[in-house]
N, C-alpha and C positions, 0 to 999 in steps of 0.2 A: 888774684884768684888762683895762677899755678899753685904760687905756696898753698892756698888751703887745701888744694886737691892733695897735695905731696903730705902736708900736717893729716889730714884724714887719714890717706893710706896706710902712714907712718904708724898712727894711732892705733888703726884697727889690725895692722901683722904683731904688734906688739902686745894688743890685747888677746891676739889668737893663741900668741907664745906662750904668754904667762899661764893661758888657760892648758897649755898642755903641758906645761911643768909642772903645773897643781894635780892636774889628772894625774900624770906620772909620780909625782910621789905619793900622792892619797893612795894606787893601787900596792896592795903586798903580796908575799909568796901566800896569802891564803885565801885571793882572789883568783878563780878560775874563770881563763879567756874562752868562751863558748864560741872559736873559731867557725861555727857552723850550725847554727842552733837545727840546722831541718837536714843535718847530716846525713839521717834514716830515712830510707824508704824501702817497702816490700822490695822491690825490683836490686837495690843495691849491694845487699847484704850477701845473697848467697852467690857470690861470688869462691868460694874454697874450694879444694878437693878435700877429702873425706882422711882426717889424719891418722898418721901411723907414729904408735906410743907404743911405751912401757910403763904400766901401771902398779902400785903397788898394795892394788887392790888384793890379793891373792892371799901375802904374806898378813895382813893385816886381818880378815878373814879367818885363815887359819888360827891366827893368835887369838879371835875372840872364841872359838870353837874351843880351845884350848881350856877356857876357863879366864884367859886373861882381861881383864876388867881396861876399858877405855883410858880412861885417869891414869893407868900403869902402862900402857903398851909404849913404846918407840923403834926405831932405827935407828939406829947409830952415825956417827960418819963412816967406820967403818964400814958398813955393812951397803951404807950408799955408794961405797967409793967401790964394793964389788959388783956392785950391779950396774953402772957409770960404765966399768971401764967391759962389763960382758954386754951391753945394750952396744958400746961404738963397735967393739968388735963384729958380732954375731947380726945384730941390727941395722944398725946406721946405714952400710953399705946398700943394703935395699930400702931405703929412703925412710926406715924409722927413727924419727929425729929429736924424740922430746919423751922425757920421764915425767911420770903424774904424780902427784901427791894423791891421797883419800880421806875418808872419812877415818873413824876410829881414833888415831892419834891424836893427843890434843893439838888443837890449833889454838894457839897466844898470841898475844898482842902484848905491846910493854914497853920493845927495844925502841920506839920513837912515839911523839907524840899524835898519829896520825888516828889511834883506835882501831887501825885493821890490823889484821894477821902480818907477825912477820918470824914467825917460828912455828915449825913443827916438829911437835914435841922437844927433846932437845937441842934439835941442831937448826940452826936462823936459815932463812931461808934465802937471803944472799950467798951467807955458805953455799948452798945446793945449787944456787946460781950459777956460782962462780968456779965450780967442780964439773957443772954440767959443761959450760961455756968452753974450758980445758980443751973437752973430747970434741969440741962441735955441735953440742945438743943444746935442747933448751930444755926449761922447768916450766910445766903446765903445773896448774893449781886446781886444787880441788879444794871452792869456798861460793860461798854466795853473799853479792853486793846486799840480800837483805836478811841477814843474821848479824848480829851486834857482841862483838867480841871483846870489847873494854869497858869500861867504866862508865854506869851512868853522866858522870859530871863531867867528862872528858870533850870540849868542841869539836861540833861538826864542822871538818873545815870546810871554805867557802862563806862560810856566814859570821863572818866576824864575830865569832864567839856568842850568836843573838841565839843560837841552837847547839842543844847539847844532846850526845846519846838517847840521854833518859826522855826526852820531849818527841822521839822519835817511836819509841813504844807507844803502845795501847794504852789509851784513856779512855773513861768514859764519853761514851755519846759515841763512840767509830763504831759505824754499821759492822756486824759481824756474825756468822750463823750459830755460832753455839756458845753460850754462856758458861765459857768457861777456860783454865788455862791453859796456854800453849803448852807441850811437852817439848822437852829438849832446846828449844831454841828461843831464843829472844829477839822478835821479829820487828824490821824497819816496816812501819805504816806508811804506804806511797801516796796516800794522802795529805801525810802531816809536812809542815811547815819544816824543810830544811832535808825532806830524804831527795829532791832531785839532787842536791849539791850530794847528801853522804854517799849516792852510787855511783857519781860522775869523780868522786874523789876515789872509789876504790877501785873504779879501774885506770885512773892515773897510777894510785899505788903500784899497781903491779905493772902497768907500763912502763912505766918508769924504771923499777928492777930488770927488764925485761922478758916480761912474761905473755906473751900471749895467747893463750885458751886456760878455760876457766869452765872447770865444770861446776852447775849450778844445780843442787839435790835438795829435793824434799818441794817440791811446786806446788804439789797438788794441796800436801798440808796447808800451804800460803791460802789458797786461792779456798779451799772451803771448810777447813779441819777434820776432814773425812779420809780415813786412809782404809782397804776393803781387808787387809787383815786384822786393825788391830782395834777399830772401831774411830770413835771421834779422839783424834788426838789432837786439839788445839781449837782455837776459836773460830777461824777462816777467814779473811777479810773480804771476799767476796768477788765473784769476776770483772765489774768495776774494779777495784783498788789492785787487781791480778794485773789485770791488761793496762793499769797506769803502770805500776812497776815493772814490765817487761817494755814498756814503752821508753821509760828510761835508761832501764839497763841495754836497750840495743842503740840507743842515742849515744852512749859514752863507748860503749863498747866500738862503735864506727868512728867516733871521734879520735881512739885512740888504736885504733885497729889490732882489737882482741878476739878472739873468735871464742862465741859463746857456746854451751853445751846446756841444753836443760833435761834435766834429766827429774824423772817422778812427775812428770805431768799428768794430769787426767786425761787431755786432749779432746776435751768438750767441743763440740761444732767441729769435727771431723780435724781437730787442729789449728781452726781458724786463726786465734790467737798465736798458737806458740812456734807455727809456720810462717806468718806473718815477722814476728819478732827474734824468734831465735835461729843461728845458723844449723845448729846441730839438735834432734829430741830423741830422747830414748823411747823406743817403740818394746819394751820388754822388760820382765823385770829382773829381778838383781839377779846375776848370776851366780852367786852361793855356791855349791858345792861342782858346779858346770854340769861335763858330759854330757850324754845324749839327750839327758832329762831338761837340760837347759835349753839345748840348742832342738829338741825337736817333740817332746812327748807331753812336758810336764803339761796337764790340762787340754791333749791337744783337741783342734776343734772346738776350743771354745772362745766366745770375744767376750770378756765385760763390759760393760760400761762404764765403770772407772779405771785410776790405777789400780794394780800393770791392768791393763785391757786383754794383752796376752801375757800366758806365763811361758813362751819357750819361743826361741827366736824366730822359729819358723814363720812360723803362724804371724809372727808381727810384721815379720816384712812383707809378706803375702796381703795381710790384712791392710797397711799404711803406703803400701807402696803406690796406689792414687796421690799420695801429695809428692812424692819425690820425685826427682829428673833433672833435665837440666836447669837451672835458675831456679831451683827450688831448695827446702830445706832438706839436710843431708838424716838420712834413719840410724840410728845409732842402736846395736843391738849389746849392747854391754860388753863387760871385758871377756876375755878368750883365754881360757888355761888347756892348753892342750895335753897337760899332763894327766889331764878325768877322763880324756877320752880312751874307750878300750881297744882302737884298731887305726890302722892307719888312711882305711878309707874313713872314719868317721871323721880325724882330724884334716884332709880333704877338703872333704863336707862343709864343716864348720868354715873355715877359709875361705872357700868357694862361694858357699853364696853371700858373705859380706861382701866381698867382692862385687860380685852380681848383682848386687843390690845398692851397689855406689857407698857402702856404710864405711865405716872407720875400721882397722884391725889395731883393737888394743891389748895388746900382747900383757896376760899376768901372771905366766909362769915366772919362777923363780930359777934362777940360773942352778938351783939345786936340785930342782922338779923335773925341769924340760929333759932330760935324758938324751934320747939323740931325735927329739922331735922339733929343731929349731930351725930344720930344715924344710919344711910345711910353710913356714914364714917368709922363708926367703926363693920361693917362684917368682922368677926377674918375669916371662911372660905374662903371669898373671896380675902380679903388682901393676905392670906399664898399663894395664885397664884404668887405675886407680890416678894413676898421672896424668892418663888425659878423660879424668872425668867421665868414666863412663858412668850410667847408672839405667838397670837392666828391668823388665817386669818381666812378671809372671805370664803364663801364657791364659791364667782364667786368676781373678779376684778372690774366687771362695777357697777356700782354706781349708776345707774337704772335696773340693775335686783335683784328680790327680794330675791334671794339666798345672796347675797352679806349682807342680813340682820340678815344671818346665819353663826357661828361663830366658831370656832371647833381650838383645839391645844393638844399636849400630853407634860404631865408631867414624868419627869426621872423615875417614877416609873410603870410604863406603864397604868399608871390612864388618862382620855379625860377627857376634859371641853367642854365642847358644850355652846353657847349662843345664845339665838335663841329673836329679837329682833322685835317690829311692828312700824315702823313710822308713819303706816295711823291712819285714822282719826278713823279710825270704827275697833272692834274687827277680826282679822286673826290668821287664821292656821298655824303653823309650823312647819313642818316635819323633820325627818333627817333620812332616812334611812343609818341604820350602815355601809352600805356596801360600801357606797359613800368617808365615811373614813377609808377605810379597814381593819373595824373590823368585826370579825363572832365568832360564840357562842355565851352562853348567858350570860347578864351583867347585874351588880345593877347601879341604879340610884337613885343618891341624889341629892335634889333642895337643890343649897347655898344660896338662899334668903328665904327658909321656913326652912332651919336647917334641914332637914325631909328626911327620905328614902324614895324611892316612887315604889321602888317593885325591877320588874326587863325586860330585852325584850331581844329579840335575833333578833329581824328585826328591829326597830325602835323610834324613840319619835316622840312626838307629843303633843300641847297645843295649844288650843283655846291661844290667846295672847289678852288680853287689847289694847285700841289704846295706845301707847309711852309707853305699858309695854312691862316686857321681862322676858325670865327665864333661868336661869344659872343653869346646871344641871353637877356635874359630874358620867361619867361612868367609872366603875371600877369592877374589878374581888372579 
């Protein structure tokens, strides 16, 4: 009777073995291990501070203003290796760490068999890896896990070749609102059989490079084919198959810890969905030619109800700034060319309240633009807000009253930032009685744009304001 027990035993670790030998070679590099299939959750995700880049939005801009056609624009390596080595210099030092790619440029696929991106325009985009990595920085990307950049016939990895590009497109019978064809883009249906593996494969792709943030443009197209300037541009797959696909794309993205950016959302249900799922959303629209008109006039006082919702940053962080805070998602008010502004309190301004507002500065002057305004970028007081996560509101919600130009948040250590802002034309007063943010006794105050203590008050502040200036003060014990 021992030996059968011993013969049993024997039997079944041997039949265990075989079975993990088999499992181990049936699996290939084009099975992905779903280390964590319930990775995401609302609560998890916004864990970032609000990033500081260099964008190449600006130069790429100007080129199509120019007349130059998409198909034709690039950058060189040259031209990256001048802007590499003026971002470590000029940048780096105050914690901006990473250059973006954009739109416009063609974005290729080719150099391997994966079907994503791995070139812009001429130059591959390991190269730019590998030049950033040099100086210390990294390459953000600007692509979205549902635009389809290769060949029909090309396998979706993950699926043993049972899915291919072209089956991830639009077919008949996919619920959709307008009958008819997408523009510009060739769009993954989060419905169909094999897009959870193509988004969970593209952001291996670029994790793997080591890429981590990835801006995602053009949302609202996805989510209903309705864009408010140019009319119906695409089909729309509908809020369903929107909030499957961001449900994926933040599943892979935390699996591979990417930080996401969505940027062109509608932001239907006050953001419901793309607060939920994404770490970063653009609250505003493109910044185009900047200046004051970007950052404080274009349409002011007015909300949409689609995309942009707002057309000038103001207004959007004022307007959004109920979902932002701590453990929330971060507002994104687009890139920053400080070279459109005409003064140097406007350039301030612009800085200041991304700041104030927990947002990202993403720097897109060109080292040939900036003149000697690169100095705006680099306040070590103001930036240490952004280190330790502050994120500030307004003193009123609406967006025509002039408290809302008023800007107040507490740091962990029970230090205030007040920001106190003027959009008119003609110099204004700005008050803030302490009491208003339930503080009492008396406190010191320091301007973080004059470096300078400036005494102290037990009832109030107050500054004559510049028109488009502003003053950032903190109070502290």
């Amino acid at each position: 009777m021992r030996d059968f027990y011993i013969f049993t035993a024997m039997k079944t670790f041997l039949q265990l073995l075989i079975f993990i030998m088999i499992t181990a070679c049936s699996a290939t590099d084009d099975d992905f291990v779903d280390e964590n299939e319930n990775a995401h959750t609302e609560e998890n995700i916004h864990n970032y501070a609000a990033p500081l880049y260099w964008s190449i939005y600006e130069y790429c801009y100007s080129e199509s203003q120019k007349g130059v056609a998409n198909a034709d624009m690039d950058f060189t390596e040259q031209q990256w290796d001048e802007v590499i080595e003026w971002v470590a210099k000029e940048l780096k030092p105050y914690g901006y760490d990473m250059l973006c790619t954009d739109g416009f440029i063609p974005m290729l696929a080719g150099d391997d068999n994966s079907g994503y991106m791995t070139r812009y325009g001429s130059v591959k985009l390991t190269t730019l890896i590998e030049k950033c990595q040099k100086h210390g920085l990294q390459l953000s990307v600007y692509d979205n896990p549902l635009w389809i950049h290769s060949d029909d016939s090309t396998p979706v990895q993950g699926t043993n070749g049972r899915v291919t590009l072209g089956d991830l497109k639009y077919r008949s019978g996919d619920k959709i609102q307008h009958k008819t064809d997408d523009l510009w883009f060739s769009w993954v249906v989060a419905t169909h059989d094999g897009a959870k593996e193509y988004i969970d494969g593209f952001f291996r792709h670029y994790a793997e490079m080591g890429v981590k943030f990835i801006r995602m443009d053009f949302l609202s197209w996805y989510e209903d084919g309705n864009d408010r300037g140019m009319g119906i541009v695409g089909r729309g797959y509908g809020r369903e198959c929107y909030e499957q696909a961001l449900k994926y794309i933040a599943e892979s993205a935390s699996r591979y810890g990417v930080f996401t950016s969505l940027v062109m959302p509608h932001l239907n249900d006050k953001a419901a969905v793309e607060r939920k799922y994404g770490n970063m959303v653009r609250i505003v629209a493109d910044t185009q030619t900047g200046g004051w008109n970007h950052f404080s006039e274009n349409d002011r006082g007015i909300i949409y109800p689609n995309w942009p919702n707002c057309n000038n940053m103001f207004d959007g962080f004022i307007h959004w700034s109920e979902i932002s805070g701590e453990g929330k998602v971060i507002l994104d008010g687009d890139f920053t060319r400080l070279n459109t502004f005409s003064t140097d309190d406007e350039c301030q301004s612009v800085v200041s309240l991304q700041i104030m507002a927990g947002g990202p500065i993403a720097v897109s002057d060109m080292p040939s633009t900036i003149g000697d305004r690169v100095k705006f970028y680099q306040n070590t007081e103001l930036l240490a807000l952004r280190n330790q996560r502050f994120v500030g509101k307004p003193l009123s919600g609406s967006i025509i009253d002039p408290e809302s130009q008023i800007w107040y948040g507490k740091l962990n250590d029970n230090t205030w930032i007040v920001g106190l802002f003027n959009r008119n034309e003609s110099m204004q007063n700005r008050s803030l009685r302490l009491s208003q943010i339930g503080l009492a006794g008396t406190w010191k105050i320091r301007d973080l744009w004059l470096h300078e203590d400036l005494g102290t008050t037990s009832e109030s502040i107050s500054f004559d304001i510049p028109a488009h200036g502003c003053r950032i003060v903190k109070i502290f014990k």
